[in-house]
N, C-alpha and C positions, 0 to 999 in steps of 0.2 A: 250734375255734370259728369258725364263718362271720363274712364280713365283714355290717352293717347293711345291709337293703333300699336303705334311699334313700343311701349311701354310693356303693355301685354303681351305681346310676342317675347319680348326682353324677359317678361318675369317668365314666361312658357318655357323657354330656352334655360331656364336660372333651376327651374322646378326638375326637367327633364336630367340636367348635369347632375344636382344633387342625386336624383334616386339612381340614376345610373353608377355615380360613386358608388353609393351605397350596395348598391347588386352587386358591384364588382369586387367592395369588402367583401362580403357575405357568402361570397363562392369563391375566396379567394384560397387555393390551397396551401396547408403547411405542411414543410417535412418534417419526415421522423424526428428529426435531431430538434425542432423547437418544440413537437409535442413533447419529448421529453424535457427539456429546458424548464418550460411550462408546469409537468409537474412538478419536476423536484425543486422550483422555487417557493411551492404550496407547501411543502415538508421543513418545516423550519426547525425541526432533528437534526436532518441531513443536512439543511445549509449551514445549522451550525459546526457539526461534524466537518462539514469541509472546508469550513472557515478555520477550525483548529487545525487539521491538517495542512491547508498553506502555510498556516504563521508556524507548525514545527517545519516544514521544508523552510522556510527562510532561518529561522534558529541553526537550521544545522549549518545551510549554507555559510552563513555568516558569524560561526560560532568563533574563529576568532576574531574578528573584529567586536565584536559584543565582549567577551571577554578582556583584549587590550582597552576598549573604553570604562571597564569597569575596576582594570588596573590591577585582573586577577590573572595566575597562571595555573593552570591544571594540574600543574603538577611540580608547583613551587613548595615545600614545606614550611610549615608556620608552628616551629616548636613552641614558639614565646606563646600562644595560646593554647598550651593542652596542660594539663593538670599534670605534673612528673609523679604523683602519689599513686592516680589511678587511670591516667594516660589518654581522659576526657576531655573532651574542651572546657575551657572554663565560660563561667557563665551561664545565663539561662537557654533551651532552645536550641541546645547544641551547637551555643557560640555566634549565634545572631546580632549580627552590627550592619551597620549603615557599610562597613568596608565586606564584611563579609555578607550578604543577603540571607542565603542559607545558613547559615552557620558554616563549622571545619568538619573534616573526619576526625575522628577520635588518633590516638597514638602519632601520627604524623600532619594534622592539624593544614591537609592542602583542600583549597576553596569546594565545598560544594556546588555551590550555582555553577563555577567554572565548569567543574565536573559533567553536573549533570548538561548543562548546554552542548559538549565536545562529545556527551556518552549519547547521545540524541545524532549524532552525523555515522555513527556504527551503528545505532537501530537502523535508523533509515536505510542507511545503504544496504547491508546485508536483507532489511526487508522487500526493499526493489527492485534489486538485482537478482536476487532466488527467483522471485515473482516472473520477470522476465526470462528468467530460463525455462523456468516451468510452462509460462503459456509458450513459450517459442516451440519446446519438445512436445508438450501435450497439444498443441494444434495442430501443427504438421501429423503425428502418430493417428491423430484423431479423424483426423479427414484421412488420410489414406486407409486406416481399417474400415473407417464409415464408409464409402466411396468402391474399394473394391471388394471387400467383402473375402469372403472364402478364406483360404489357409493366412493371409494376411492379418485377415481382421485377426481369427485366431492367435495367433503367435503373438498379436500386439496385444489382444485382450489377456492372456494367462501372461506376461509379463507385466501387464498393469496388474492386475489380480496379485504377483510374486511381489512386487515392489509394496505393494498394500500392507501385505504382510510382513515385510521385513523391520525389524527395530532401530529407526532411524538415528535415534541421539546415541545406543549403546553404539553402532555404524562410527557415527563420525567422532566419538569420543573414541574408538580404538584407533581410527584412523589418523586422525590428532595427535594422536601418542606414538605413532611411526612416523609420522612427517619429517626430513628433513628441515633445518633450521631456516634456508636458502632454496630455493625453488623456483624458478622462471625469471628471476631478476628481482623474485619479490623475499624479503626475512623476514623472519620474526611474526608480528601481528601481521604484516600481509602477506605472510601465508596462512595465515590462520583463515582469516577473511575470505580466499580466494575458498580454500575448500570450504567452509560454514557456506557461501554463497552456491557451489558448484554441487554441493550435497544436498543441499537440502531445495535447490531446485530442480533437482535430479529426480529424488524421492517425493517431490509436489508434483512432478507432471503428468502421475495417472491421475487424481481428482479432474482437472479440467480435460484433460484425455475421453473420461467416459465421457462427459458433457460434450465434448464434442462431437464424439463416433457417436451420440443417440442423436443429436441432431442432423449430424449429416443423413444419417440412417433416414428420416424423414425426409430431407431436403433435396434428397437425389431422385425422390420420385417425381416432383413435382414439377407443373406444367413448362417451366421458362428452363430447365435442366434439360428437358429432353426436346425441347426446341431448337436449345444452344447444339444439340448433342444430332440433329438431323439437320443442321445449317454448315454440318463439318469441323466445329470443333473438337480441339484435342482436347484428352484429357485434362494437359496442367490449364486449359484456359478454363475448363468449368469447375477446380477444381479451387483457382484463384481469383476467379474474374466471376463467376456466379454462384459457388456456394460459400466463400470464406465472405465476402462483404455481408451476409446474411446472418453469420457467423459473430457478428463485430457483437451483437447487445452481450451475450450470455458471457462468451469470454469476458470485457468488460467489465460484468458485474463479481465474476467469479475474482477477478485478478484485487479487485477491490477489496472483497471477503480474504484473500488470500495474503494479503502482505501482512493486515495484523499477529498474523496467525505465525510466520514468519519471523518475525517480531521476538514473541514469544517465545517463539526456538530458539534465536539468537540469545536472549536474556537466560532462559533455562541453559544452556548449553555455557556460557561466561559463569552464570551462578554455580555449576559443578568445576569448573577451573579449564572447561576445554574451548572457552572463547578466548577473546583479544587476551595478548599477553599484557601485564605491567610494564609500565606507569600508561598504557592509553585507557583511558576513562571509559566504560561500560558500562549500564547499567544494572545488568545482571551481576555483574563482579562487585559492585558499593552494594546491592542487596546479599552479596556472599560475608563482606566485610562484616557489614552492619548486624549481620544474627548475632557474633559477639559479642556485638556492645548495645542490643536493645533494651538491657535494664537499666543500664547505666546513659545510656544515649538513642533513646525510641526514635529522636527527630533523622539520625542519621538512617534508620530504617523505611520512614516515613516518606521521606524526598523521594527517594527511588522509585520507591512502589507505587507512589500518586505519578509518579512520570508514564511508567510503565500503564498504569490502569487510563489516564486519561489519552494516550497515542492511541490506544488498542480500542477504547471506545467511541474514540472520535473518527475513525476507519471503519468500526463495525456500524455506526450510525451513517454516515456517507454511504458505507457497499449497501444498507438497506434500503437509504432513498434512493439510491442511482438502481439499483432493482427494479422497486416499485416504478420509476418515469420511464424505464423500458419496457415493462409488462404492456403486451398489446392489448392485455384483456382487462388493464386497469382502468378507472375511471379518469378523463378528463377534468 
C-alpha cells in the first residue's frame, strides 16, 4: 500500500526546510568579535587568567566591605599579638588564626589579609589608569605621525625615541621628592597617586605610539582609505571613522600586556618609599617592610610577593590569550 499524495509532499516540504536550515547555518557569517570570543574560550590559560583578574577587580572594588565583614581594619594595631622581646608576631605562620587569616605584620601587629585586600585597589588603580593615559597619548601621537607623515611623524618619532631613553623611576622618584603636600584638591597619598599615574603613563605612551604609527603606516595605503579619501572625506573622519576602528585589536592587546607591567612600577616605585604614603596599605611598601623581618617572619614577606606575582601573571596570561583570538593569521 502506497504512502498518501500530500503525506509525501508534507515530507518533500519537511526535507527541503531542513537542508535549507542547514545551508543557511553553514554560510552563516561571523564577526570579528565572536571569531575571537571563539578563540580565547579554547585557551583555558587565558580564561583562567581572566577569571583571576575579575575576582581581583571585584577584591578591590569591594575591599572594604570584605574587610568590615571579616571584622578587620587595615590599619587598626594589634600590639596584644606581637612578641615585645623580638617585635614578631606570636605564634606559628606569622600569627595565623581564624581572626586573623594571614597572620599580623611584625612590630605593629595590623591585619594582613586586610592589608593586602585595600593594597590590591592601589595596584589596580595606578595600573589602569597609567594604562589609559598611555593608549589615549600613544594613539592619538600614533595615528597623526602614521597618517601625515613628514616633519610630524619626525618630531613625534625622536620624542618617542627621547622618552624611551629617559629613566623613568629615577624621573618620578626626584619628582615625588618636590611635590607639594597639597595639589589640586588632592594631599598626601593622592597626590602621590595622581603623579605615579600621570608619570608613568606619560612615559608608557611611546611603546604603543610605535605600534601604532607602524600600523597606520600600512593602513593608510589601503583600498577603503583612499575610497573614503576620493568620496570627500576629511581627514579627522578617515582618521577616526576608517583607520582607528581597525586599530581597536593591537591597541587592545598591548593595553592588556601593559597594565601588569604598570603594576610592577607602582610596587617598585612604594618598595623604594616613593609610593602611597603611611598608613594606606601597598603592596610594594609590606614587601619594603617585610626585608626586615624575613628571618624572623618569612610569611610577612611571602603574602605580598604571591599577590604581586599572581595579579601580574594572571594579566600576562589574559594579554596572551586575547592576542592570540585577535591574530587574523591564527588558527580557528
Amino acid at each position: 500500500m502506497t504512502a498518501p499524495l500530500h503525506d509525501a509532499v508534507k515530507a518533500d516540504d519537511a526535507d527541503t526546510d531542513v537542508a535549507a536550515d542547514v545551508a543557511k547555518r553553514s554560510v552563516e557569517g561571523r564577526s570579528l568579535g565572536r571569531i575571537a570570543w571563539t578563540r580565547l574560550k579554547r585557551d583555558k590559560l587565558a580564561v583562567a587568567g581572566g577569571v583571576i583578574v575579575l575576582f581581583l577587580i571585584l577584591v578591590a572594588i569591594f575591599a572594604p566591605l570584605i574587610t568590615s565583614i571579616i571584622g578587620q581594619d587595615p590599619n587598626k594595631y594589634n600590639q596584644d599579638l606581637i612578641d615585645p622581646l623580638f617585635g614578631t608576631p606570636k605564634g606559628a605562620l606569622g600569627g595565623m588564626s581564624s581572626e586573623h587569616l594571614l597572620g599580623v605584620e611584625p612590630v605593629n601587629g595590623r591585619d594582613v589579609f586586610a592589608r593586602i585586600v585595600h593594597g590590591a585597589r592601589i595596584s589596580l588603580l595606578v595600573g589602569f589608569l597609567s594604562a589609559v593615559v598611555a593608549v589615549v597619548l600613544g594613539t592619538v601621537l600614533g595615528l597623526l605621525a602614521g597618517y601625515f607623515g613628514g616633519w610630524l611623524d619626525a618630531l613625534i618619532s625622536r620624542l618617542m625615541d627621547m622618552l624611551l631613553a629617559f629613566p623613568q623611576l629615577l624621573f618620578i622618584i626626584s619628582l615625588i621628592a618636590v611635590m607639594p603636600d597639597k595639589l589640586l584638591g588632592l594631599e598626601g597619598t593622592g597626590v602621590r597617586l595622581l603623579v605615579m599615574i600621570l608619570v608613568i603613563g606619560f612615559f608608557g605612551w611611546p611603546y604603543i605610539g610605535r605600534i601604532v604609527r607602524g600600523q597606520t603606516l600600512s593602513l593608510r595605503e589601503r583600498e577603503y582609505v583612499e575610497a573614503a579619501r576620493s568620496l570627500g572625506a576629511n581627514k579627522r573622519y578617515i582618521l577616526f571613522k576608517e583607520l582607528l576602528p581597525n586599530l581597536i585589536a593591537p591597541i587592545t592587546v598591548y593595553t592588556t600586556l601593559m597594565i601588569p607591567t604598570n603594576i610592577l612600577t607602582e610596587a617598585a616605585l612604594s618598595f623604594l618609599g616613593a609610593g602611597v604614603k603611611p598608613p594606606t596599605a601597598s603592596w610594594g611598601q609590606m614587601l619594603n617592610q617585610a626585608v626586615r623581618y624575613y628571618e624572623s617572619d618569612p610569611m610577612y614577606m611571602v603574602v605580598p610577593g604571591v599577590a604581586i606575582f599572581v595579579t601580574v601573571l594572571a594579566f600576562n596570561l589574559f594579554g596572551d590569550g586575547v592576542r592570540d583570538a585577535l591574530d587574523p593569521k591564527g588558527t580557528r
